[in-house]
PDBQT receptor file of N, H, CA, C and O in Angstrom, charges set to zero:
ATOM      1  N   UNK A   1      56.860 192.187  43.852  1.00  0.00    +0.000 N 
ATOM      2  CA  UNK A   1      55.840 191.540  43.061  1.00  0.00    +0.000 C 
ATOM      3  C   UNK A   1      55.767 190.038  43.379  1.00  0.00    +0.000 C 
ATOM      4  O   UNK A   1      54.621 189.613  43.530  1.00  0.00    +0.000 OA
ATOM      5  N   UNK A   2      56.726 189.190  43.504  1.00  0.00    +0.000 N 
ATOM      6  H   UNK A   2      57.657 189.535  43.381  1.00  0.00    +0.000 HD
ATOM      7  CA  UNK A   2      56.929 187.782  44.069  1.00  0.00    +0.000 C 
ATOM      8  C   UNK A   2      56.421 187.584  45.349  1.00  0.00    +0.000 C 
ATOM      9  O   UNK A   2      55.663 186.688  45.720  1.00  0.00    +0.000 OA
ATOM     10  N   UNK A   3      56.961 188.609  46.071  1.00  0.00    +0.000 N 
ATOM     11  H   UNK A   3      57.576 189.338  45.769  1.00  0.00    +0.000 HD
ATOM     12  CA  UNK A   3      56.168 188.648  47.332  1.00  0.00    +0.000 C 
ATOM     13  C   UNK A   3      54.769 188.470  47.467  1.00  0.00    +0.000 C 
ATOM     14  O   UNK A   3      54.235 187.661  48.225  1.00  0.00    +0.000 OA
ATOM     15  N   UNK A   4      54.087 189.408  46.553  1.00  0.00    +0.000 N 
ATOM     16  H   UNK A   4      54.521 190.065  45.937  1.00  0.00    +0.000 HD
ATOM     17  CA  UNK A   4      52.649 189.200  46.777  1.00  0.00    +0.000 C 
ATOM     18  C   UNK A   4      52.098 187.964  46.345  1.00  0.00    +0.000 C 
ATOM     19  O   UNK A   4      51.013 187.419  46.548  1.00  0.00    +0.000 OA
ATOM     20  N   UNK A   5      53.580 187.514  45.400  1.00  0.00    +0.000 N 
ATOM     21  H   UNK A   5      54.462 187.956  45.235  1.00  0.00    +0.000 HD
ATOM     22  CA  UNK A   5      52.370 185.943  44.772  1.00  0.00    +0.000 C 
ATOM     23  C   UNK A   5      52.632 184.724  45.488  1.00  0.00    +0.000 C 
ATOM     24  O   UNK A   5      52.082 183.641  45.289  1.00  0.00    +0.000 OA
ATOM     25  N   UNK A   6      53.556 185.002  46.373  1.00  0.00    +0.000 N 
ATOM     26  H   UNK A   6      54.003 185.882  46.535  1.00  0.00    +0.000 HD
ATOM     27  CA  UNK A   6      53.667 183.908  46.896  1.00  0.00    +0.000 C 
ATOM     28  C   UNK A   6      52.832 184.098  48.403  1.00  0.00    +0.000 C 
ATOM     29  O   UNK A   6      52.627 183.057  49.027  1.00  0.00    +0.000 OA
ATOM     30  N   UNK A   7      52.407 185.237  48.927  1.00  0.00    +0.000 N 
ATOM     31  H   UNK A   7      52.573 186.083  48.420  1.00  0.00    +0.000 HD
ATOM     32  CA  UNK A   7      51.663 185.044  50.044  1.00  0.00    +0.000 C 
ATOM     33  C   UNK A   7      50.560 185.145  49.520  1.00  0.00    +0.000 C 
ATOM     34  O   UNK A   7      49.813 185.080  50.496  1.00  0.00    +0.000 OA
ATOM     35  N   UNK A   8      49.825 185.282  48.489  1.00  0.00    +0.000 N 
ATOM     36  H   UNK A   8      50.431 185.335  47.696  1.00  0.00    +0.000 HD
ATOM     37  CA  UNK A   8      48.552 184.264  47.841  1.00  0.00    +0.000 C 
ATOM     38  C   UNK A   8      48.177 183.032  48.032  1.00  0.00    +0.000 C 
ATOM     39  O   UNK A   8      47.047 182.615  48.286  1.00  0.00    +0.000 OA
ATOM     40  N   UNK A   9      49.679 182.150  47.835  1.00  0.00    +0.000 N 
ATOM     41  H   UNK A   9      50.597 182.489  47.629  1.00  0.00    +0.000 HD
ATOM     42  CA  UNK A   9      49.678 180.979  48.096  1.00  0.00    +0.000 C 
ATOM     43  C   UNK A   9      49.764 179.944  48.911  1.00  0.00    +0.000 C 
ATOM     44  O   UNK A   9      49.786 178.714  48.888  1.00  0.00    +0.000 OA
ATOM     45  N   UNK A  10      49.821 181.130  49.876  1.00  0.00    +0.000 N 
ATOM     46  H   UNK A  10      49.803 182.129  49.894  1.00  0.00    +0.000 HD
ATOM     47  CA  UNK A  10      50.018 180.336  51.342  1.00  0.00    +0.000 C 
ATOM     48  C   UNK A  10      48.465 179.711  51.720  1.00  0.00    +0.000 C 
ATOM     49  O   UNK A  10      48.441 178.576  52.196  1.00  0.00    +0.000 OA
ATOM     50  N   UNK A  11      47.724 180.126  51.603  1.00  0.00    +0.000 N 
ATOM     51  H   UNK A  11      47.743 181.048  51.216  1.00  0.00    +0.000 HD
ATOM     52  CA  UNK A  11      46.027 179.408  52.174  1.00  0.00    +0.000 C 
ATOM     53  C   UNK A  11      45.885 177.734  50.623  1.00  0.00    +0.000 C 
ATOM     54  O   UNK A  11      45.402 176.604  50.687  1.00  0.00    +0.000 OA
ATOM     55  N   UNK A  12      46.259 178.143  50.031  1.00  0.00    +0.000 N 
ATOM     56  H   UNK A  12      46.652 179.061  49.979  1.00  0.00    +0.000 HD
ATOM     57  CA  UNK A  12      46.577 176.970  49.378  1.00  0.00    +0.000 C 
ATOM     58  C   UNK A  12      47.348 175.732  49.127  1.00  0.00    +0.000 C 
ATOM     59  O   UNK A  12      47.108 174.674  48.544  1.00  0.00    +0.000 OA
ATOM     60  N   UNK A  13      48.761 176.425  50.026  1.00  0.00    +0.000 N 
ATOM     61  H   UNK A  13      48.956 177.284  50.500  1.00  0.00    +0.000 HD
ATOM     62  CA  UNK A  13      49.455 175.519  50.479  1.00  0.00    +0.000 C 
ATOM     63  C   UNK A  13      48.662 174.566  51.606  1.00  0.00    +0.000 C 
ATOM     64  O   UNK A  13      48.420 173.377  51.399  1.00  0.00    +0.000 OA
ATOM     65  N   UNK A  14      48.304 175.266  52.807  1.00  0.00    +0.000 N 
ATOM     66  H   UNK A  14      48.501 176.232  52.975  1.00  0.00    +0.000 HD
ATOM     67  CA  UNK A  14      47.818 174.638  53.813  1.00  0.00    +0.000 C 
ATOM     68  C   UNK A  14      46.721 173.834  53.285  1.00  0.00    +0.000 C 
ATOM     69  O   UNK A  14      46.950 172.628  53.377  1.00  0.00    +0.000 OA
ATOM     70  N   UNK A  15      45.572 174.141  52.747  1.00  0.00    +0.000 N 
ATOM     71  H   UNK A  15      45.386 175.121  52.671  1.00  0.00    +0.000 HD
ATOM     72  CA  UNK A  15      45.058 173.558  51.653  1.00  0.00    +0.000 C 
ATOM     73  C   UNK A  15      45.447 171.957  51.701  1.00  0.00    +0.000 C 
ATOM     74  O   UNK A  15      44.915 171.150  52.463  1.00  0.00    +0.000 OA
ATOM     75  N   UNK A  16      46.471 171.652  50.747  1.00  0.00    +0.000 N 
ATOM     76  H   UNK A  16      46.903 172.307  50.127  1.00  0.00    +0.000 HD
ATOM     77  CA  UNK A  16      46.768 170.937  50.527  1.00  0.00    +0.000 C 
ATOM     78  C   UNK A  16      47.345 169.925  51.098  1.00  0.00    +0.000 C 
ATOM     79  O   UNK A  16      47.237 168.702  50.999  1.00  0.00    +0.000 OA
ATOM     80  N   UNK A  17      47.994 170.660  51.731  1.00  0.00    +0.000 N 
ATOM     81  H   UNK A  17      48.082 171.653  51.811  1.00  0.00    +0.000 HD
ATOM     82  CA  UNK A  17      48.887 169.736  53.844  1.00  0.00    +0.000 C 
ATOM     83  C   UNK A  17      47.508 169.264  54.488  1.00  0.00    +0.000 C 
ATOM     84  O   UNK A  17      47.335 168.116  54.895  1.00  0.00    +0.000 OA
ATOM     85  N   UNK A  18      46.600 170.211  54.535  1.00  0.00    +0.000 N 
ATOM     86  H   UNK A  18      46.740 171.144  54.204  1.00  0.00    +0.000 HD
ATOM     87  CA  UNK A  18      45.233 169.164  55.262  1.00  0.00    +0.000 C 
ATOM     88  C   UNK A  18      44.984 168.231  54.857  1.00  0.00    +0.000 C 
ATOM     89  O   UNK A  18      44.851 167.307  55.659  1.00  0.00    +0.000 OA
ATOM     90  N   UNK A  19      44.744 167.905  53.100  1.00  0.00    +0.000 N 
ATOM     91  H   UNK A  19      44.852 168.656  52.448  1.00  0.00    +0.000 HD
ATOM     92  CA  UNK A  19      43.929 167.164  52.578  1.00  0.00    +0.000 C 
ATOM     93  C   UNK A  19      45.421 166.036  52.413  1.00  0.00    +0.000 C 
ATOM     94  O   UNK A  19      45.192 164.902  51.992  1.00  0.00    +0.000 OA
ATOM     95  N   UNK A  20      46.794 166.396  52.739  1.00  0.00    +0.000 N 
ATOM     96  H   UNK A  20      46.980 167.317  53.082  1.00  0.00    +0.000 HD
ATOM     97  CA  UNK A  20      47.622 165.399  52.428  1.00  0.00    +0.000 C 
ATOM     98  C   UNK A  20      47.249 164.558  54.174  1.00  0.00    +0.000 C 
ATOM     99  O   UNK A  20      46.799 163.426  54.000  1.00  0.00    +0.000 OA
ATOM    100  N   UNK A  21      47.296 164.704  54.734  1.00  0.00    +0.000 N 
ATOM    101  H   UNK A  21      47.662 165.623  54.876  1.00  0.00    +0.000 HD
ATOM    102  CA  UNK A  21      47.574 164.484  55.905  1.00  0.00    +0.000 C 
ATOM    103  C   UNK A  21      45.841 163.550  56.013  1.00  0.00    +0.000 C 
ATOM    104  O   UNK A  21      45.814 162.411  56.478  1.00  0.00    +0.000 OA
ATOM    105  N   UNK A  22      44.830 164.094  55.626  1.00  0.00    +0.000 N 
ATOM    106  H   UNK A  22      44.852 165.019  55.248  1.00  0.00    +0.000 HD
ATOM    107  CA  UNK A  22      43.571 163.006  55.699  1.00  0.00    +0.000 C 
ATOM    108  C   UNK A  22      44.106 161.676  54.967  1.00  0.00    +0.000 C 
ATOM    109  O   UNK A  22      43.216 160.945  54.534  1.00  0.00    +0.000 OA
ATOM    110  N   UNK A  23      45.177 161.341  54.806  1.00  0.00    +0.000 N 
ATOM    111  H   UNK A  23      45.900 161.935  55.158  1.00  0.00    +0.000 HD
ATOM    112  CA  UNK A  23      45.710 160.379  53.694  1.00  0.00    +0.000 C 
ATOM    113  C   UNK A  23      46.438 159.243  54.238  1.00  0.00    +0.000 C 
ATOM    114  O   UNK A  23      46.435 158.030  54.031  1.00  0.00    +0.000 OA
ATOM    115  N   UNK A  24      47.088 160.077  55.038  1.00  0.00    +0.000 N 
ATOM    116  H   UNK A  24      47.090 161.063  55.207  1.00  0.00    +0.000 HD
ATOM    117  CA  UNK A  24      48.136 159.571  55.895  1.00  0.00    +0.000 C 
ATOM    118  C   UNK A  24      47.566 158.419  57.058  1.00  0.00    +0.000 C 
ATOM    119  O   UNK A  24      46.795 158.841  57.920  1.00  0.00    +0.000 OA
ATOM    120  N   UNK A  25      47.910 157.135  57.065  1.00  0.00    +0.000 N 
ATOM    121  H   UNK A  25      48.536 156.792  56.364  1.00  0.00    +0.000 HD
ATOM    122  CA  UNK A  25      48.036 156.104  58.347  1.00  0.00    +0.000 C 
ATOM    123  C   UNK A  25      48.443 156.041  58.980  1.00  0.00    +0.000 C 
ATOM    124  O   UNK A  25      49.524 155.454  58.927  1.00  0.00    +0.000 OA
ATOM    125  N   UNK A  26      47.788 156.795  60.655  1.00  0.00    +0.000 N 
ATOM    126  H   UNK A  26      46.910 157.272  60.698  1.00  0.00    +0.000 HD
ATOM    127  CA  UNK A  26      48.409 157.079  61.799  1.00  0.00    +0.000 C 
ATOM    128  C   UNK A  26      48.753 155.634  62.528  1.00  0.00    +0.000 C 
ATOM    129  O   UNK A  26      47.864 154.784  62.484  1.00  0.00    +0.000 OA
ATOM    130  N   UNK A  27      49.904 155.332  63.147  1.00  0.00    +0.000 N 
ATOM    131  H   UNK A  27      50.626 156.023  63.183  1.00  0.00    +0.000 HD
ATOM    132  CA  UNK A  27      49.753 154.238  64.172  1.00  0.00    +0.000 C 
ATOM    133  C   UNK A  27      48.811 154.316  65.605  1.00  0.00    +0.000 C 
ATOM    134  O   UNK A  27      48.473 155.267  66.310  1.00  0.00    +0.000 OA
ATOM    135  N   UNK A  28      48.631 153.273  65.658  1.00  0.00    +0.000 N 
ATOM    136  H   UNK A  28      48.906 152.501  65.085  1.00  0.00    +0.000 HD
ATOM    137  CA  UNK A  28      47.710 152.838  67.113  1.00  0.00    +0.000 C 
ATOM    138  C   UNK A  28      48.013 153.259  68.086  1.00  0.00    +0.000 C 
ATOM    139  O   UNK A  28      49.059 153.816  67.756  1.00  0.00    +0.000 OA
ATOM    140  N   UNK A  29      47.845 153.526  69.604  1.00  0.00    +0.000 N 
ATOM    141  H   UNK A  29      46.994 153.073  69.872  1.00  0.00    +0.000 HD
ATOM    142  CA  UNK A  29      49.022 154.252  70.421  1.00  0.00    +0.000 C 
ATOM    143  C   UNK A  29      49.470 153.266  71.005  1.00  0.00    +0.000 C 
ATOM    144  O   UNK A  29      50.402 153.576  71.746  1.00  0.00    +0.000 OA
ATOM    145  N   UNK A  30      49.172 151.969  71.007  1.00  0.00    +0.000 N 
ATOM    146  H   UNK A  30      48.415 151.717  70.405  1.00  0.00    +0.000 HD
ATOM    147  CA  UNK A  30      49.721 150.893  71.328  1.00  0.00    +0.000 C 
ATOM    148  C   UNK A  30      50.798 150.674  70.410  1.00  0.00    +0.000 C 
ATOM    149  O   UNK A  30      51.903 150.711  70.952  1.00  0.00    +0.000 OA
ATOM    150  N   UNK A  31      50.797 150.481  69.319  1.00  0.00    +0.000 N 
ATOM    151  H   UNK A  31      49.899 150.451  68.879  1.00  0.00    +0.000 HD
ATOM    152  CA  UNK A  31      51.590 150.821  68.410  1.00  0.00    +0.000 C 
ATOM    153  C   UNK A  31      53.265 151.627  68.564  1.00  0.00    +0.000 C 
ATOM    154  O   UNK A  31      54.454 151.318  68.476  1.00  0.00    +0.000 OA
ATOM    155  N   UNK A  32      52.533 152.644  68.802  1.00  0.00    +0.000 N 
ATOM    156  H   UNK A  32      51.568 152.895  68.873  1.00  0.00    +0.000 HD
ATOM    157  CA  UNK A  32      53.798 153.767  69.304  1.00  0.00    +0.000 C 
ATOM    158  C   UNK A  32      54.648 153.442  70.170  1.00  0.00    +0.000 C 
ATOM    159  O   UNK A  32      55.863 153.461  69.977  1.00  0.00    +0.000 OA
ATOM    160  N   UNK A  33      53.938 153.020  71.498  1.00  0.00    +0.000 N 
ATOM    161  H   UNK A  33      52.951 153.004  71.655  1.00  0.00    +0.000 HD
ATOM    162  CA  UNK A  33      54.322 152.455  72.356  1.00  0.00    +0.000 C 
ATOM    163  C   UNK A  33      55.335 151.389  72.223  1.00  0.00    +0.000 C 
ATOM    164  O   UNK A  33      56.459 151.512  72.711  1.00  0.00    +0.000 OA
ATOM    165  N   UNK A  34      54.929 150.277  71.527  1.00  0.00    +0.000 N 
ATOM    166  H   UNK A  34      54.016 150.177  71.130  1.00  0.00    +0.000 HD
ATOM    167  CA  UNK A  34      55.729 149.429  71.083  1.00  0.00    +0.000 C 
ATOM    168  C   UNK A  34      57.064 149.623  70.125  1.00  0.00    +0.000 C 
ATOM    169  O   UNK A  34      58.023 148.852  70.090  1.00  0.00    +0.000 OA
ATOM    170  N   UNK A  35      56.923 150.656  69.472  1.00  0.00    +0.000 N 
ATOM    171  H   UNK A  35      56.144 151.283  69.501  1.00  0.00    +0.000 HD
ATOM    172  CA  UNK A  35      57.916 150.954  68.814  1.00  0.00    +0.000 C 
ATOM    173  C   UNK A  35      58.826 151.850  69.149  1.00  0.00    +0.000 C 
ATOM    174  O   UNK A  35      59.830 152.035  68.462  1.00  0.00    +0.000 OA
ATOM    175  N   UNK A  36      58.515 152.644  70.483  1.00  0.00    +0.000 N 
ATOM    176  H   UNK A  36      57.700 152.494  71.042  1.00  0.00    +0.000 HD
ATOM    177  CA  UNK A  36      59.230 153.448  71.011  1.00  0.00    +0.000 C 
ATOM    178  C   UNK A  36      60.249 152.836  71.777  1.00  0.00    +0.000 C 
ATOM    179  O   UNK A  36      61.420 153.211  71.835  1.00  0.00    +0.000 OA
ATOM    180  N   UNK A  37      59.583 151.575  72.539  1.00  0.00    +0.000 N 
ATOM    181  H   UNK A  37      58.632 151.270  72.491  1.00  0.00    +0.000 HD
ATOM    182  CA  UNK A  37      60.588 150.810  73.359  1.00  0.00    +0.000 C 
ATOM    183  C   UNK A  37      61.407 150.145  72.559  1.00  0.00    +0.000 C 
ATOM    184  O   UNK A  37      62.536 149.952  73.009  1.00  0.00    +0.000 OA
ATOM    185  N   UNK A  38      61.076 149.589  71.112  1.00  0.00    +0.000 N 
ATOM    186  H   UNK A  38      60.159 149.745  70.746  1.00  0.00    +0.000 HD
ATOM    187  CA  UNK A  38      62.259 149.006  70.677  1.00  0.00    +0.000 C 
ATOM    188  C   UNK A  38      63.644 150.245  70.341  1.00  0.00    +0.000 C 
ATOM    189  O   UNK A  38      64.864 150.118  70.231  1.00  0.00    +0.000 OA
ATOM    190  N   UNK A  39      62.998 151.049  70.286  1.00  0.00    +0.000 N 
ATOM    191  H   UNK A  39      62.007 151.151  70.376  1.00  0.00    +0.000 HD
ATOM    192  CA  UNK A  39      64.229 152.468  69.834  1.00  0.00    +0.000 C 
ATOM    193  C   UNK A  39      65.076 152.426  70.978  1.00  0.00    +0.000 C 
ATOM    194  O   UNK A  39      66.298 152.283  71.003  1.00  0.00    +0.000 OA
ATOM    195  N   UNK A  40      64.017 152.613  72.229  1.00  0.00    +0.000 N 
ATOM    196  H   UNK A  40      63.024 152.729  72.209  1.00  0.00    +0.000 HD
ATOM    197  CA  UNK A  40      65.068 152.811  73.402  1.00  0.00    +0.000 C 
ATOM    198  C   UNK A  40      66.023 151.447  73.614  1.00  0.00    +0.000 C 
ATOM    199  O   UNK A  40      67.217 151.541  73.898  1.00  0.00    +0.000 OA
ATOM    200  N   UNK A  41      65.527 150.534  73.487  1.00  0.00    +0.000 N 
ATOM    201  H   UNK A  41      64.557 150.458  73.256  1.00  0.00    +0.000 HD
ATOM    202  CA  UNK A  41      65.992 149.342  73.378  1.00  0.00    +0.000 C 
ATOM    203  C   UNK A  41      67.259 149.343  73.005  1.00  0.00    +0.000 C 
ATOM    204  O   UNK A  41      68.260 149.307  73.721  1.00  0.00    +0.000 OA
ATOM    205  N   UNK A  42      67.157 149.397  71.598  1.00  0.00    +0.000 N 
ATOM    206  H   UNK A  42      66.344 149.426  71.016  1.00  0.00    +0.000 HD
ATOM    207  CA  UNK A  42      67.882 149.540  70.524  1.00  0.00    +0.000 C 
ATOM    208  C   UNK A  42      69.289 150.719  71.173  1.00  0.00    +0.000 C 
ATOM    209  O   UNK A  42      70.432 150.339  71.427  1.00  0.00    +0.000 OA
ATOM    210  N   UNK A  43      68.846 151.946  71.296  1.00  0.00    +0.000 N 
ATOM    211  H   UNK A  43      67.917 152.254  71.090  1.00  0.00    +0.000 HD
ATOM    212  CA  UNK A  43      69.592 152.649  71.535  1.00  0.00    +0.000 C 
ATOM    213  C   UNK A  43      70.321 152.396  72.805  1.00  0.00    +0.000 C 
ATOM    214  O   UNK A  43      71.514 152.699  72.810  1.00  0.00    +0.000 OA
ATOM    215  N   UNK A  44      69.872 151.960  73.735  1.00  0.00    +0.000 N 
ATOM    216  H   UNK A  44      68.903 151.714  73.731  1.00  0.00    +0.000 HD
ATOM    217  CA  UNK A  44      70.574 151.513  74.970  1.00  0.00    +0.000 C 
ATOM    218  C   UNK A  44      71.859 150.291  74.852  1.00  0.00    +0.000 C 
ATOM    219  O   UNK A  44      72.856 150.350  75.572  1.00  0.00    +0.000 OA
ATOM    220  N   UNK A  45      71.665 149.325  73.942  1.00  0.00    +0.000 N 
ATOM    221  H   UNK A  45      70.856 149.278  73.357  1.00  0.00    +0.000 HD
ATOM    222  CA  UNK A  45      72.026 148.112  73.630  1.00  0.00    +0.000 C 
ATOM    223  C   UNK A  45      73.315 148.728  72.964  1.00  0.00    +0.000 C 
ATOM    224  O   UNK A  45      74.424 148.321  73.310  1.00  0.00    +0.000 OA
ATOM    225  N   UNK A  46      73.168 149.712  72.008  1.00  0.00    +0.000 N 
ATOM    226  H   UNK A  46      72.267 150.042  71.728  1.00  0.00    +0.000 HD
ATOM    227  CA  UNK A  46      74.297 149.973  70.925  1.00  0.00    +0.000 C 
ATOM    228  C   UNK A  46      75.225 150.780  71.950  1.00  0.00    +0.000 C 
ATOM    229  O   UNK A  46      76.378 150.369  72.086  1.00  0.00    +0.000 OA
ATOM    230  N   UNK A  47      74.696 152.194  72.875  1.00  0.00    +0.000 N 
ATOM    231  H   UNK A  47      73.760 152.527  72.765  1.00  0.00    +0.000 HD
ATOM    232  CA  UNK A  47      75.485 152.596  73.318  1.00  0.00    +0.000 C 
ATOM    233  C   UNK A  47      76.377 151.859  74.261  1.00  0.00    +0.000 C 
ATOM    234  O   UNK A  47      77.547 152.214  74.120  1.00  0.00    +0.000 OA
ATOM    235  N   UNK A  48      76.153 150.680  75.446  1.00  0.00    +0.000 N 
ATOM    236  H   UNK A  48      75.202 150.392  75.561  1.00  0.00    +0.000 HD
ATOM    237  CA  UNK A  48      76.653 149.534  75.895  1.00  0.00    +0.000 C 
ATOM    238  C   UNK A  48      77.606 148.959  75.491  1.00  0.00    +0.000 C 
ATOM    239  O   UNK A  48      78.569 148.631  76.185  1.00  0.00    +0.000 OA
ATOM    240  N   UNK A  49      77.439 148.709  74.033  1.00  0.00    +0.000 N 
ATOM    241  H   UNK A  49      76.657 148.975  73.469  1.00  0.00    +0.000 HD
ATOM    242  CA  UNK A  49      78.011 147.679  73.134  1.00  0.00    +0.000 C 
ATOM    243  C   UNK A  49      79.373 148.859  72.326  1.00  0.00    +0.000 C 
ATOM    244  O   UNK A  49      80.558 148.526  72.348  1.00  0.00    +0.000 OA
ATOM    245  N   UNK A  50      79.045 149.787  71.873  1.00  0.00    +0.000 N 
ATOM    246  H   UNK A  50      78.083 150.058  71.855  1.00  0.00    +0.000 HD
ATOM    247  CA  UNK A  50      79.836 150.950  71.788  1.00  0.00    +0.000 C 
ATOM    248  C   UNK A  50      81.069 151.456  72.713  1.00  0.00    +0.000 C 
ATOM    249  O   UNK A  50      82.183 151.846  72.362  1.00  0.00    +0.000 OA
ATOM    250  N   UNK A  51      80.535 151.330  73.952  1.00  0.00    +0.000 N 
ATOM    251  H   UNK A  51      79.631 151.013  74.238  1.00  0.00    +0.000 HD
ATOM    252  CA  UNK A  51      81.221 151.940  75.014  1.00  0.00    +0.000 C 
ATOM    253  C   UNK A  51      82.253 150.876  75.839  1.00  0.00    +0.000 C 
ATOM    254  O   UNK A  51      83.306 151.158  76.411  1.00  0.00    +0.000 OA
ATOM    255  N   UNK A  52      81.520 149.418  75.691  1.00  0.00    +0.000 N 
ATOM    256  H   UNK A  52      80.665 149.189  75.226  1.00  0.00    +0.000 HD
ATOM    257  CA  UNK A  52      82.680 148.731  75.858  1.00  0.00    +0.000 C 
ATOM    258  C   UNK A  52      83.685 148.178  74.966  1.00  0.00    +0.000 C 
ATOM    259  O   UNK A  52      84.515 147.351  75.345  1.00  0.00    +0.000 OA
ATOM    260  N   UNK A  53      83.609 148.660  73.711  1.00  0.00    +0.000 N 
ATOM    261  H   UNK A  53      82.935 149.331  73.404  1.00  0.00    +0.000 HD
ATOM    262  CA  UNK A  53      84.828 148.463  72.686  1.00  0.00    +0.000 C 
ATOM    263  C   UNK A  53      85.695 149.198  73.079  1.00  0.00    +0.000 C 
ATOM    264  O   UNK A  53      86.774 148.749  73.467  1.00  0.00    +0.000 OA
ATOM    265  N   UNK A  54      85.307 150.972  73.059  1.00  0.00    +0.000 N 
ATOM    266  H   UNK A  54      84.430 151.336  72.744  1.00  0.00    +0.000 HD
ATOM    267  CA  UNK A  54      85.620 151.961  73.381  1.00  0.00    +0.000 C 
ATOM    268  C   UNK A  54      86.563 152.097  74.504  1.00  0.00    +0.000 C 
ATOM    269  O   UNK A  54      87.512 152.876  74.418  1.00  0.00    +0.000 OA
ATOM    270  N   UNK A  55      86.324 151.279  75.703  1.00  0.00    +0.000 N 
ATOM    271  H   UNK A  55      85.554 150.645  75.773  1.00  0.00    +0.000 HD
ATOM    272  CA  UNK A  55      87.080 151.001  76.907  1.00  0.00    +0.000 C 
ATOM    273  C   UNK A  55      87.818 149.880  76.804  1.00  0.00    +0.000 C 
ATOM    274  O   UNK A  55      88.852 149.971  77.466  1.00  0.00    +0.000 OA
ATOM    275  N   UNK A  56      87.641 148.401  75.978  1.00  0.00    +0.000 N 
ATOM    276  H   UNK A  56      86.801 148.327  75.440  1.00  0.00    +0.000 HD
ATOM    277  CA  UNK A  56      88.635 147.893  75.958  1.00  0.00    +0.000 C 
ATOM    278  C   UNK A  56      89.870 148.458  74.830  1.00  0.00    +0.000 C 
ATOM    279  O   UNK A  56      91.042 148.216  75.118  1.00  0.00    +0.000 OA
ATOM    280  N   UNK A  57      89.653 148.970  73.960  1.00  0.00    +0.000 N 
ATOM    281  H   UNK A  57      88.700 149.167  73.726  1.00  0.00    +0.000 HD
ATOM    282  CA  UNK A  57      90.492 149.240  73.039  1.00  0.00    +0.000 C 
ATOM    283  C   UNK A  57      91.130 150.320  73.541  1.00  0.00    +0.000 C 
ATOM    284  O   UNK A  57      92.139 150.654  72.919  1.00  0.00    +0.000 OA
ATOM    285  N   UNK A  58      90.810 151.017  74.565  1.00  0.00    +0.000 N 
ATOM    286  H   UNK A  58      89.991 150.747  75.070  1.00  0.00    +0.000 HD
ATOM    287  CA  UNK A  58      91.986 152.320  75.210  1.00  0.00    +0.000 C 
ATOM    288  C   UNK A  58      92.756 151.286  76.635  1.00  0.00    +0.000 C 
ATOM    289  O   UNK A  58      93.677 151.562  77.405  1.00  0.00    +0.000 OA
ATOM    290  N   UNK A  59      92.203 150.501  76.554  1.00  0.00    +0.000 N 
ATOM    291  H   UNK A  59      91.455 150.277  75.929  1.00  0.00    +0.000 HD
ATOM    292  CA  UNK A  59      92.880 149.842  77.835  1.00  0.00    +0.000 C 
ATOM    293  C   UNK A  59      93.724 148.636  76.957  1.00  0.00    +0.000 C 
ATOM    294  O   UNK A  59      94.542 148.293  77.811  1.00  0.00    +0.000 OA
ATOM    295  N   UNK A  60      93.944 147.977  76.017  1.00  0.00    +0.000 N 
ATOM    296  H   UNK A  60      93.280 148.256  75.323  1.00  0.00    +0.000 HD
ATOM    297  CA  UNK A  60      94.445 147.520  75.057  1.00  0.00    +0.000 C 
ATOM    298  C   UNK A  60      95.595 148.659  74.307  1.00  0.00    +0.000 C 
ATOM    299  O   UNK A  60      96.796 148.416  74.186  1.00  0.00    +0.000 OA
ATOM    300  N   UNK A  61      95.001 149.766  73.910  1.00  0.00    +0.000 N 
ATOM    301  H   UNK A  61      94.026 149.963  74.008  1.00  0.00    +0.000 HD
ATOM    302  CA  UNK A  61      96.190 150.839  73.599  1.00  0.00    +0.000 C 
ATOM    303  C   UNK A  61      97.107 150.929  74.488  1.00  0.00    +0.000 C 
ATOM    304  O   UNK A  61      98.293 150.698  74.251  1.00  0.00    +0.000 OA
ATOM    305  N   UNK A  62      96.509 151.383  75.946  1.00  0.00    +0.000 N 
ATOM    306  H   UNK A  62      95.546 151.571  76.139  1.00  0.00    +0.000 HD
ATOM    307  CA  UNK A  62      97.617 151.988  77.167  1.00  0.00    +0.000 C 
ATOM    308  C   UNK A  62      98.522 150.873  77.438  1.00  0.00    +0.000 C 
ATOM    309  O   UNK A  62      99.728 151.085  77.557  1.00  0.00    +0.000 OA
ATOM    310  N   UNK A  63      98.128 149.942  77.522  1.00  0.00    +0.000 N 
ATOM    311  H   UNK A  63      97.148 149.770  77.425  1.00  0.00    +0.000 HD
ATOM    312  CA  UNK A  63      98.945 148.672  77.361  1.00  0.00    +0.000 C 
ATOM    313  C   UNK A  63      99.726 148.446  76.645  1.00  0.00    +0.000 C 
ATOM    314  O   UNK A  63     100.735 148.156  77.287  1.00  0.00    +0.000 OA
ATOM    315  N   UNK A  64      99.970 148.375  75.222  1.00  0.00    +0.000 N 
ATOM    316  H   UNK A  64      99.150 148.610  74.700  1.00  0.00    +0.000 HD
ATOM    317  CA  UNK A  64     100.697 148.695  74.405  1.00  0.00    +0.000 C 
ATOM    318  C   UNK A  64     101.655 150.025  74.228  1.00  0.00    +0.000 C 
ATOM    319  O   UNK A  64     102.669 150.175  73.548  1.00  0.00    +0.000 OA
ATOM    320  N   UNK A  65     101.111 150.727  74.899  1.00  0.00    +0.000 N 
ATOM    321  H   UNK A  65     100.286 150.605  75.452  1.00  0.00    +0.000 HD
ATOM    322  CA  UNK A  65     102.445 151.821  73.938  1.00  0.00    +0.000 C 
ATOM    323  C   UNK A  65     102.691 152.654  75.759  1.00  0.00    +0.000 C 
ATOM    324  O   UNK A  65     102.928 153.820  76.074  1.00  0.00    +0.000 OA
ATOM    325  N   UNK A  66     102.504 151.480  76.536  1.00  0.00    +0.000 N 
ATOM    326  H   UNK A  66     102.311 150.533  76.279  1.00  0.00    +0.000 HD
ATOM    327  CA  UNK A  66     103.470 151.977  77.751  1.00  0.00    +0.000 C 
ATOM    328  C   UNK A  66     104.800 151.772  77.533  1.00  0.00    +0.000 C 
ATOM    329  O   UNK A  66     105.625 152.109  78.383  1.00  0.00    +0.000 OA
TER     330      UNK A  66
């Protein structure tokens, strides 16, 4: 019985996802663009910055507990 009432509700759901989404403020694709490179940016910078802690602090360990 649930079954049937909830696949009733499916054309009404969508419904509503359309009319949410006419709502919504897409970015520019310039936009995107720009914000994509700061991610990569971003993400490139941290892993760098990550990876050389990462290597001095095992080369700082091995040093120590030779």
């Amino acid at each position: 019985m649930k079954l049937i009432e909830s696949i009733k509700r499916v054309p009404k759901f969508f419904s509503e996802v359309k009319q949410e989404l006419k709502k919504v403020s897409w970015s520019s694709r310039q936009e995107l663009f720009g914000a994509t490179w700061v991610v990569i940016a971003t993400t490139i910078f941290l892993a760098v910055y990550i990876g050389s802690i990462d290597v001095g602090l095992s080369k700082f360990l091995t040093t120590v507990l030779k």
